[in-house]
N, C-alpha and C positions, 0 to 999 in steps of 0.2 A: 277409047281413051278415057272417056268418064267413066267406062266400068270399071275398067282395070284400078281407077282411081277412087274408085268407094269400094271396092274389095278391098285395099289396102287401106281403108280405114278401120275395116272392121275387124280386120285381121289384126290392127292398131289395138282395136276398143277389147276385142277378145284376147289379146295380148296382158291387157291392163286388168281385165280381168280375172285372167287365170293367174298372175301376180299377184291383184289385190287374195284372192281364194289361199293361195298358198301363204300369205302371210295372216290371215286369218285362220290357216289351219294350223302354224307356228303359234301361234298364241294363243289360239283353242290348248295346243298341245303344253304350252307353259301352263295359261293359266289350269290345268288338271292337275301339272302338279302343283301346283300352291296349292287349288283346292284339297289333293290329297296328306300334304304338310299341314294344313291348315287344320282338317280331319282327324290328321296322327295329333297333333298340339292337343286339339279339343277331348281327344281319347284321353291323352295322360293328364290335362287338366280333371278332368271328369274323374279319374281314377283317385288324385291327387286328391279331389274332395270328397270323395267315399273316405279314403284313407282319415283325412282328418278329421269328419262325421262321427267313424267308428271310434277315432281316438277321443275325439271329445264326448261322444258317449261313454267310454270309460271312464275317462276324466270325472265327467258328472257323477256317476254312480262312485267312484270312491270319493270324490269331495262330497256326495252327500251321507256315504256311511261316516264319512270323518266326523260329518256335522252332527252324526246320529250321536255316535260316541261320544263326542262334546259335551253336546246336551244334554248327555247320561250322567259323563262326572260331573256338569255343573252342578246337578239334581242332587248328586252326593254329596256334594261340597255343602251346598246349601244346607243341605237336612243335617249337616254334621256343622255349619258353624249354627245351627238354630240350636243342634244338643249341647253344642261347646255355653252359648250364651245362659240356655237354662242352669248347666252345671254351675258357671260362675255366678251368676243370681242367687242357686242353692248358698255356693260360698261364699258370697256378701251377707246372706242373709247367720249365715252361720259366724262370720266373721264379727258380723253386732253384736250376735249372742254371746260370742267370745271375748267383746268389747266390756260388754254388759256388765261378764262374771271378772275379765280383770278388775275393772271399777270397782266391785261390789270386794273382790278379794284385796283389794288395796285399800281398803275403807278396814274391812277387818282386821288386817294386818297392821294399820295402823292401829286401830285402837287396841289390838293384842299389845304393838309395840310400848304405848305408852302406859299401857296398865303394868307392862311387863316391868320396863322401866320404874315407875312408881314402887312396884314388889321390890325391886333392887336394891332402890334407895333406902326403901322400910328395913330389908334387909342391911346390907353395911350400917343402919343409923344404931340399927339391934345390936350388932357385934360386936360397935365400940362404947354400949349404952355404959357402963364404967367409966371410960373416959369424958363422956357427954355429962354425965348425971356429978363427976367433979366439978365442972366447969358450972353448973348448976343449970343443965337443961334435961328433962325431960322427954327423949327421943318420941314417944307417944303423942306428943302433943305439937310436933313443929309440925307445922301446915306451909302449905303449897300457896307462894304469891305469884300473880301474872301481871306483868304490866303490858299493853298496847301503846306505843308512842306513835297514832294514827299523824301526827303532825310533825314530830320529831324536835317536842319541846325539851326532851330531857335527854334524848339522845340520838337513835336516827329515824326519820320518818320511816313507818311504817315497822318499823324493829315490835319485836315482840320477846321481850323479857320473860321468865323465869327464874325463881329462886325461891330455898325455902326459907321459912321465919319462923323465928319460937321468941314470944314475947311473956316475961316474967318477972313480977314486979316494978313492972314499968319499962324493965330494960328490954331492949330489944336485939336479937342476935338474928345474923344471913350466914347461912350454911348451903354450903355447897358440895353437893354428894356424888362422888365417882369413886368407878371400880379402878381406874389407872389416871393418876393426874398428871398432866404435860404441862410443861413452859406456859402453853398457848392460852390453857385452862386456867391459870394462875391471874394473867395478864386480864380475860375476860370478865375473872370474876372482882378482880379491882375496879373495873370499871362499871360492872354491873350496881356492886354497892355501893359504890358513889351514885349511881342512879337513884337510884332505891330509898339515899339517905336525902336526896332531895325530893322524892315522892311523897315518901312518909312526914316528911319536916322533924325529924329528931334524930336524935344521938343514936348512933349504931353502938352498943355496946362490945360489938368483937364480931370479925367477919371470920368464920369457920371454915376450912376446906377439910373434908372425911375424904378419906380413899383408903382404900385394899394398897393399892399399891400409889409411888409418886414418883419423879425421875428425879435425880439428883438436882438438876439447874431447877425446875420445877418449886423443889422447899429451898433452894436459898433463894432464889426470887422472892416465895410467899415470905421469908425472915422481911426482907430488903422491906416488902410493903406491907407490913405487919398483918399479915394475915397468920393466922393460926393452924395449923396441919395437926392436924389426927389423922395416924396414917399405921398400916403395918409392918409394909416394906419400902426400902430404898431402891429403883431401880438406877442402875449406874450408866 
């Protein structure tokens, strides 16, 4: 009786064990494949970063010929704005020069102008010397007045007058000499010799206007303010 009843333990215990065996050889048998999924995963990751290694080695070599080429045109850019800078330097420097000789030919030009002018005046003064030399002047002899009214006691600050004078006898005459006399001219020279008759302190004996030519409103204004016209033509 007690044998029969420890056999049948063992046949119990060998029972549970050939159980536990098989379900450890169930899960031996899972876990192989995981491990073999787990194997395949780790392959195509592996593959996965060769692929991306290789791509990013390309990547690299054309991002660094990119950078090569950059660097090239910057080099050109550089060395062409260092030529562009020299060139405008050249032309600043050239642009003085050209300053230089404006100045210098504005300076000529004026003193051509006023000489030219002055020849002008001498000229028309020549052509009416007939008519001048009645009146009892002297075309040779009337000289150049300038006045400066640095203060603007006689008329406007800083104004700078001209006109000529031919003084004879004591009498004193202001002539005013143009190729074409205007309104405007008329009106100017009224005011000038009233300047003038205050400068000098004496009697004007007769304010002159010579012109080539004068515009019709022009001498009857001069009439209105007793200015005198020697003139050759009427423009209408």
């Amino acid at each position: 009786m007690e044998a029969t009843s420890r056999l049948a333990e063992v046949e119990e215990t060998l029972k549970k064990i050939a159980e536990t065996l098989e379900e450890m050889s169930r899960r031996a048998a899972r876990d192989s494949v995981k491990l073999e999924e787990a194997a395949e995963h780790i392959k195509t990751a592996a593959e996965a970063l060769k692929t991306a290694a290789e791509y990013m080695k390309t990547v690299s070599a054309a991002f660094a010929e990119i950078l090569t080429r950059h660097e090239k045109v910057l080099e050109e850019l550089k060395n062409a704005v260092v030529e562009i800078r020299k060139v405008l330097e050249r032309h600043e420097t050239r642009l003085e020069e050209l300053a230089g000789a404006v100045g210098e030919l504005k300076v000529a030009v004026g003193s051509l102008g006023r000489r030219w002018g002055r020849d002008l005046e001498r000229t028309v003064l020549e052509l009416f010397r007939e008519t001048l030399e009645r009146r009892g002047i002297e075309p040779g002899k009337v000289e150049k007045l300038t006045l400066e009214d640095k203060e603007g006691m006689f008329y406007k600050r800083g104004a700078k007058l001209e006109i000529d004078v031919y003084v004879h006898d004591g009498k004193t005459y202001l002539i005013e000499v143009k190729s074409h006399a205007e309104l405007k001219d008329v009106e100017w020279l009224d005011d000038v010799a009233k300047v003038f008759a205050k400068v000098l302190n004496r009697k004007i004996e007769r304010v002159i206007l010579v012109a080539v030519h004068v515009d019709r409103d022009a001498l009857e204004r001069a009439k209105e303010l007793d200015i005198d016209v020697i003139y050759g033509n009427v423009l209408e």
